[in-house]
LOMI-690501 format. One record per residue (C-alpha): residue number from 1; x, y, z. Coordinates in Angstrom, 2 decimals. Layout:
% LOMI-690501
GUSE / num / east / north / up
GUSE / NUM / X / Y / Z;
...
END
This chain:
% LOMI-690501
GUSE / num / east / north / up
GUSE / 1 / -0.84 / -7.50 / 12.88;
GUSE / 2 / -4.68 / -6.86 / 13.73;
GUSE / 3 / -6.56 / -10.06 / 12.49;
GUSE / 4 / -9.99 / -8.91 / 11.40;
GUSE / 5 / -10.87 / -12.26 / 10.85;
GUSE / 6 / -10.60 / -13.51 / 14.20;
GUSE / 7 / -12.31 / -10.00 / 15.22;
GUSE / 8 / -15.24 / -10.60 / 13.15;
GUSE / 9 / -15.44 / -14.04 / 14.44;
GUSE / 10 / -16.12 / -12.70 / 17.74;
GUSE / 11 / -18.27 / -10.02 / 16.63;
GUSE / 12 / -20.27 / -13.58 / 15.26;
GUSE / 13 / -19.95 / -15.30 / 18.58;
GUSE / 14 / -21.18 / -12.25 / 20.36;
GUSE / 15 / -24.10 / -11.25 / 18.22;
GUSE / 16 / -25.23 / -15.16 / 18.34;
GUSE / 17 / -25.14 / -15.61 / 21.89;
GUSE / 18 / -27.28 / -12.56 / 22.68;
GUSE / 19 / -29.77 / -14.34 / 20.16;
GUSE / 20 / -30.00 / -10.96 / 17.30;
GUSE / 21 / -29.78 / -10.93 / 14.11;
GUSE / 22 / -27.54 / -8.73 / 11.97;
GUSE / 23 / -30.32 / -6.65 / 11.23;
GUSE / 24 / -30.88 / -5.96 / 14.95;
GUSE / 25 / -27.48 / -5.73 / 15.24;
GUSE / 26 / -27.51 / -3.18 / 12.66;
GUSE / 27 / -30.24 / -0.95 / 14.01;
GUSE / 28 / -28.46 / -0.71 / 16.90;
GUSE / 29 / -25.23 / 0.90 / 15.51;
GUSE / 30 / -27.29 / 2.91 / 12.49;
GUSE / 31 / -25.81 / 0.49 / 10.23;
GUSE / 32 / -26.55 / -2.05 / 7.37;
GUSE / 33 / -27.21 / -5.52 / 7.46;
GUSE / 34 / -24.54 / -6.18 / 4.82;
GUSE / 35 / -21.73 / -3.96 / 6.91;
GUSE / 36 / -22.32 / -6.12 / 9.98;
GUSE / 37 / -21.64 / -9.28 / 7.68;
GUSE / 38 / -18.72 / -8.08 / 5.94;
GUSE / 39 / -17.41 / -7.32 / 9.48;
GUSE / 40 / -18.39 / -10.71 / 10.84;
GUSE / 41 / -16.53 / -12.14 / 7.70;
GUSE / 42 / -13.78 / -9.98 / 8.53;
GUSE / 43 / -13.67 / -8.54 / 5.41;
GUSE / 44 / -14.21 / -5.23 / 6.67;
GUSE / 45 / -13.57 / -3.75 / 9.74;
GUSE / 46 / -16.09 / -1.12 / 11.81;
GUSE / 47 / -15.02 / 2.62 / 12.26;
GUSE / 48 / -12.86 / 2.64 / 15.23;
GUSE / 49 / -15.67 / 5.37 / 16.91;
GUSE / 50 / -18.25 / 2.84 / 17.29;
GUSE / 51 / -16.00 / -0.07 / 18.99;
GUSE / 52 / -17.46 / 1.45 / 22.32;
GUSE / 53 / -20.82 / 1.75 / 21.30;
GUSE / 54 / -20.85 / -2.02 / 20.15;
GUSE / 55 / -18.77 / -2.95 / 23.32;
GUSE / 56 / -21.69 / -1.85 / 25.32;
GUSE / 57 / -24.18 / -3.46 / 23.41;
GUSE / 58 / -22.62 / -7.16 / 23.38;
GUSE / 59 / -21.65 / -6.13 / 27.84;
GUSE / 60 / -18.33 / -6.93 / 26.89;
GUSE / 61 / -15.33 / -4.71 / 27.80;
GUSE / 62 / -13.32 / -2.47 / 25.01;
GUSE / 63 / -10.02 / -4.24 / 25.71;
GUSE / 64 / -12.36 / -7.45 / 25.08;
GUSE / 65 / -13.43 / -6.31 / 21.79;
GUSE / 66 / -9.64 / -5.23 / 20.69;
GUSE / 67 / -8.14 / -8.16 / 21.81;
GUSE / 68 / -10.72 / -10.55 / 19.91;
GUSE / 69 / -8.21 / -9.50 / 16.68;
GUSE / 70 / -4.90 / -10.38 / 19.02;
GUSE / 71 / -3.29 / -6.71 / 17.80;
GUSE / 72 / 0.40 / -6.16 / 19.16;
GUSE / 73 / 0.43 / -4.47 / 22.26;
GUSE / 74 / 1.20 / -0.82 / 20.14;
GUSE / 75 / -1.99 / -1.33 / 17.98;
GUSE / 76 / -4.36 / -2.30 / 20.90;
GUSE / 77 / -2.40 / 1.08 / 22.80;
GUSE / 78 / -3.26 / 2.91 / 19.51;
GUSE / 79 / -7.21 / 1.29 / 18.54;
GUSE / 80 / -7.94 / 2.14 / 22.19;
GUSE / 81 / -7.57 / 5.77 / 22.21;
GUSE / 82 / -8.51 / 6.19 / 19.26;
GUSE / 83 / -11.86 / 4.44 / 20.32;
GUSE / 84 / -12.67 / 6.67 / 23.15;
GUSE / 85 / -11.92 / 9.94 / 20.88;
GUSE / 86 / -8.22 / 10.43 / 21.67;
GUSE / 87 / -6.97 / 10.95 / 17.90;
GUSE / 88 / -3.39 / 13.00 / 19.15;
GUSE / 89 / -2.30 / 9.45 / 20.16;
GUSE / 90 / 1.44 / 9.23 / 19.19;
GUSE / 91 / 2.08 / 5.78 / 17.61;
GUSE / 92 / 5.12 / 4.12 / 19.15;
GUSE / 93 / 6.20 / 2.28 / 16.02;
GUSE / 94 / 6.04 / 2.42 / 12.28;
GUSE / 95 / 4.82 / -1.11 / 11.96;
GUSE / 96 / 1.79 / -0.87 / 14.61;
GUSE / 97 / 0.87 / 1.88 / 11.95;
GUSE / 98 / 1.74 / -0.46 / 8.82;
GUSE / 99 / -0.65 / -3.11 / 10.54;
GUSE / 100 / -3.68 / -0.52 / 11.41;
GUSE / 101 / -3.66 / 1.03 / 7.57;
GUSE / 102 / -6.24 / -0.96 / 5.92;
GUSE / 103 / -8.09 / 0.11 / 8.88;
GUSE / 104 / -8.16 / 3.70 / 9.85;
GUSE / 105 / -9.45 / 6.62 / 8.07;
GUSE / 106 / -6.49 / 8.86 / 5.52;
GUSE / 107 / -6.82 / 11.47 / 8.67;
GUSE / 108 / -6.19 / 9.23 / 11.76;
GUSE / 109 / -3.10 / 7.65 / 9.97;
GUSE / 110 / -1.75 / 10.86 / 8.96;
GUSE / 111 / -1.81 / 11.91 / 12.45;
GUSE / 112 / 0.09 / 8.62 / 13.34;
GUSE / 113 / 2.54 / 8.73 / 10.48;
GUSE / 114 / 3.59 / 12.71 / 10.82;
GUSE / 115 / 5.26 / 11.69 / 14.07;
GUSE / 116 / 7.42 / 9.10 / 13.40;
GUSE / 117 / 8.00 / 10.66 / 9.67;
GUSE / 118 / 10.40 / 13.63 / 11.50;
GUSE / 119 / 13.03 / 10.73 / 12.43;
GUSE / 120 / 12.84 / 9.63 / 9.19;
GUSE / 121 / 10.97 / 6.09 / 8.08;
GUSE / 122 / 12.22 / 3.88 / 5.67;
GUSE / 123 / 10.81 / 3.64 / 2.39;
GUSE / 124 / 9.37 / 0.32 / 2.40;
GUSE / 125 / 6.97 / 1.42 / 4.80;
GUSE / 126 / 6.11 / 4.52 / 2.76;
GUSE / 127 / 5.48 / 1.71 / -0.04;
GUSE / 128 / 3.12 / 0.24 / 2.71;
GUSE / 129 / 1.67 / 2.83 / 3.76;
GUSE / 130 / 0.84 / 5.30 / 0.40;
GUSE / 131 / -2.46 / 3.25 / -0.85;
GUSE / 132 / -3.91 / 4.35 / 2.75;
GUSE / 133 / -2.44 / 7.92 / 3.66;
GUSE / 134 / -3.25 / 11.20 / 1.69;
GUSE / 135 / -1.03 / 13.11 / -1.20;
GUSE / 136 / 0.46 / 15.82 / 1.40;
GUSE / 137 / 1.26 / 12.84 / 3.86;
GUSE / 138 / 2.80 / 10.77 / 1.03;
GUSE / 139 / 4.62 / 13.68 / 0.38;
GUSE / 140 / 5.84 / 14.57 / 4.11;
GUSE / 141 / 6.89 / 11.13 / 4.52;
GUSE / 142 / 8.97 / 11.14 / 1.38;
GUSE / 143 / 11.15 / 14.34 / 2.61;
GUSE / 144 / 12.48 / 12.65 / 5.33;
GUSE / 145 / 12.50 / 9.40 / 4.31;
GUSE / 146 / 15.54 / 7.01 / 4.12;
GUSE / 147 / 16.00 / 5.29 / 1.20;
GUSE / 148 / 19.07 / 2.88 / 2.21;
GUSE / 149 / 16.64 / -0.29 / 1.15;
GUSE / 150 / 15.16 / 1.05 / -2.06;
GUSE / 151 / 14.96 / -1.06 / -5.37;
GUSE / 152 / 13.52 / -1.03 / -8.33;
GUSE / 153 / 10.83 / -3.12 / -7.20;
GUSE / 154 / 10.14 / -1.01 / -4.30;
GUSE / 155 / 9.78 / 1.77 / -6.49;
GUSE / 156 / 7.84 / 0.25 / -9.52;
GUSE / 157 / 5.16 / -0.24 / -6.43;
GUSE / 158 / 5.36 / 3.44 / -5.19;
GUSE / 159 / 5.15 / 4.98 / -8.33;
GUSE / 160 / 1.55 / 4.50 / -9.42;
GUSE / 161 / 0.36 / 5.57 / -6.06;
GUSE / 162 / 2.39 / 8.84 / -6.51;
GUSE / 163 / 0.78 / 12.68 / -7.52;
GUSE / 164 / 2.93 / 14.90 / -9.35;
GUSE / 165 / 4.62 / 16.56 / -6.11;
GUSE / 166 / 5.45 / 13.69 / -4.39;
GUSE / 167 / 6.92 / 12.16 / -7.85;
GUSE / 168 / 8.82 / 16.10 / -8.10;
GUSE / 169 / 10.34 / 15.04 / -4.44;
GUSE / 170 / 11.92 / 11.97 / -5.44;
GUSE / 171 / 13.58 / 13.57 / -8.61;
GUSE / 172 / 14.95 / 16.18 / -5.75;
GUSE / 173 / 16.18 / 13.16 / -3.76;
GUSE / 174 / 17.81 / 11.53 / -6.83;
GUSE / 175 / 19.24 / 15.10 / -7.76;
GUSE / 176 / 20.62 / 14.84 / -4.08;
GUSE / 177 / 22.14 / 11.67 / -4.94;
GUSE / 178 / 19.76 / 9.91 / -1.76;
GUSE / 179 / 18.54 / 7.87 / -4.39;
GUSE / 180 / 20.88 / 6.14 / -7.37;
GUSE / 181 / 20.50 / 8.05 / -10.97;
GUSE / 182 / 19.62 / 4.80 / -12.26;
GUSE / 183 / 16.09 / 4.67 / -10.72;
GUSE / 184 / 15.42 / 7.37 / -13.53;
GUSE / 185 / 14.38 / 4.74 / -15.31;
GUSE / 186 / 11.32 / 3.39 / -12.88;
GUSE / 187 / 10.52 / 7.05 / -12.18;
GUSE / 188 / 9.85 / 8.36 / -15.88;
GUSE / 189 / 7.67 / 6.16 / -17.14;
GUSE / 190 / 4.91 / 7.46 / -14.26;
GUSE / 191 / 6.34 / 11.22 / -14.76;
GUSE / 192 / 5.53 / 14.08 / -17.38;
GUSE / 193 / 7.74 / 15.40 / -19.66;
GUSE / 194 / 8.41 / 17.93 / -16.89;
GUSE / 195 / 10.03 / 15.87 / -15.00;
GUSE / 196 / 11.93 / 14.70 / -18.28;
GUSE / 197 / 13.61 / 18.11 / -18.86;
GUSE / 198 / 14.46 / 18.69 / -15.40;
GUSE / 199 / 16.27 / 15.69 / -15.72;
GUSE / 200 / 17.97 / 17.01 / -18.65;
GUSE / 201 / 18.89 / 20.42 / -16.83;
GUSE / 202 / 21.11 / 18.76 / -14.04;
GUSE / 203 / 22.41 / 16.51 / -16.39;
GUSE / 204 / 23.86 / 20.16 / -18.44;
GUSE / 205 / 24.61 / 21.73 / -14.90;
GUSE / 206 / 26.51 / 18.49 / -13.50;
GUSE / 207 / 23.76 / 17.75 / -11.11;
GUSE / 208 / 23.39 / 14.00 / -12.22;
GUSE / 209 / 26.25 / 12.45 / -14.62;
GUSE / 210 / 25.89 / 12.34 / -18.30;
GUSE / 211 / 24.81 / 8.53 / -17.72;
GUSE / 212 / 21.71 / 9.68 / -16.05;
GUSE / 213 / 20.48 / 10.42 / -20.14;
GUSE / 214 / 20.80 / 6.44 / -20.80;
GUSE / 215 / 18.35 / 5.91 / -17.58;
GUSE / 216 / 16.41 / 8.89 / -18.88;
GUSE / 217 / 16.05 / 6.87 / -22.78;
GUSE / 218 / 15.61 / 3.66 / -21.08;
GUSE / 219 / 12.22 / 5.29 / -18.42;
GUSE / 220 / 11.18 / 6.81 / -21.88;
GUSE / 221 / 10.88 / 3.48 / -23.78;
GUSE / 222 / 9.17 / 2.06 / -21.09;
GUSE / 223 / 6.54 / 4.77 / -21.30;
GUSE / 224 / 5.74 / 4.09 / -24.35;
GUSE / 225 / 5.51 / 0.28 / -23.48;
GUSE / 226 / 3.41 / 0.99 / -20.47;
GUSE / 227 / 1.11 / 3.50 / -22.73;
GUSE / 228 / 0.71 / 0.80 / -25.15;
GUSE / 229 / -0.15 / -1.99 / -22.65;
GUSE / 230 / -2.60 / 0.31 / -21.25;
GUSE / 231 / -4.60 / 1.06 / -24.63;
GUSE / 232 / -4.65 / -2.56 / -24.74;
GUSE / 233 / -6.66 / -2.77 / -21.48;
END
């Protein structure tokens, strides 16, 4: 996985030995002083368009700069095109996306994601992956997703990152049976009562068993728990 520390060390080394300040620094790429420290404290990490621009200014190559944050050969394949404007790069692996997230813009990891989410991706990389990528990605992702690892824990960390359609497509996939009936109970206490009565309908059309109402009481209690912890807040 990219280490932006180690990448903003360099950025450090680089800045020092040239003898600038981070304001200089930051005149130079129309930034702030404060966004070339949080990159030098690798708390933050630059938009991926001006690696070549600060390449150039420290004389150092672009596979110098990527490498300062030792990225796997799939995310220094990716950061590099993405660099010098190549954004149709097709990622070779879900985790060489996983690792970029924190870094790349809801757009540029969309485009990464929608390629590998055709052959399916399991759904503890979606649960990786949702903070970062947009609702209609999210969603995309989630209709060909596998869901042979899914828990409740998996799912208690999805669902709060969820919009309403993307919460409607894992009903559908529970309705499908992809998912077990019992994770009713993690999905309703995030859902509306829409999703409530749907779950009553394929209960009444033999869709999901007549168990699926105990899951369906048990999400509903926790609602209420969850509403009351959060008027507590």
């Amino acid at each position: 996985m990219f280490n932006t520390k180690k990448f903003g060390g360099y950025i450090s080394r680089l800045r020092k030995e040239r003898d600038m300040t981070q304001s200089e620094l930051a005149e130079k790429l129309n930034l702030t002083r404060q966004a070339i420290s949080g990159y030098e404290r690798g708390d933050n990490f630059p938009d991926v368009s001006i690696l070549v621009l600060m390449a150039d200014i420290f004389g150092v190559t672009l596979d110098e700069l990527i490498n300062s944050g030792e990225p796997s050969r799939g995310e220094k394949f990716i950061l590099g095109n993405i660099a010098i404007g190549n954004d149709n790069v097709v990622a070779e692996s879900i985790s060489d996306v996983v690792g970029l997230a924190p870094l790349l813009k809801p757009s540029l990891l969309s485009k990464l994601s929608s390629g590998l989410a055709k052959n399916g991706i399991d759904i503890s990389n979606i649960v990786a992956l949702a903070e970062y990528l947009n609702d209609e990605s999210v969603i995309s992702m989630l209709e060909n997703a596998t869901f042979d690892t899914i828990d409740e824990e998996l799912l208690e960390k999805l669902m709060p990152l969820l919009d309403k359609k993307s919460k409607m497509t894992l009903l559908d996939k529970i309705i499908d049976g992809q998912i077990d009936w019992r994770m009713i109970s993690v999905l309703v206490p995030y859902a509306d009562d829409g999703i409530t009565s749907q779950i009553e309908a394929a209960v009444v059309e033999g869709a999901l068993p007549w168990e699926a109402l105990g899951a369906l009481n048990e999400g509903i209690v926790r609602r209420h728990e969850k509403e009351i912890r959060d008027g507590e807040r």
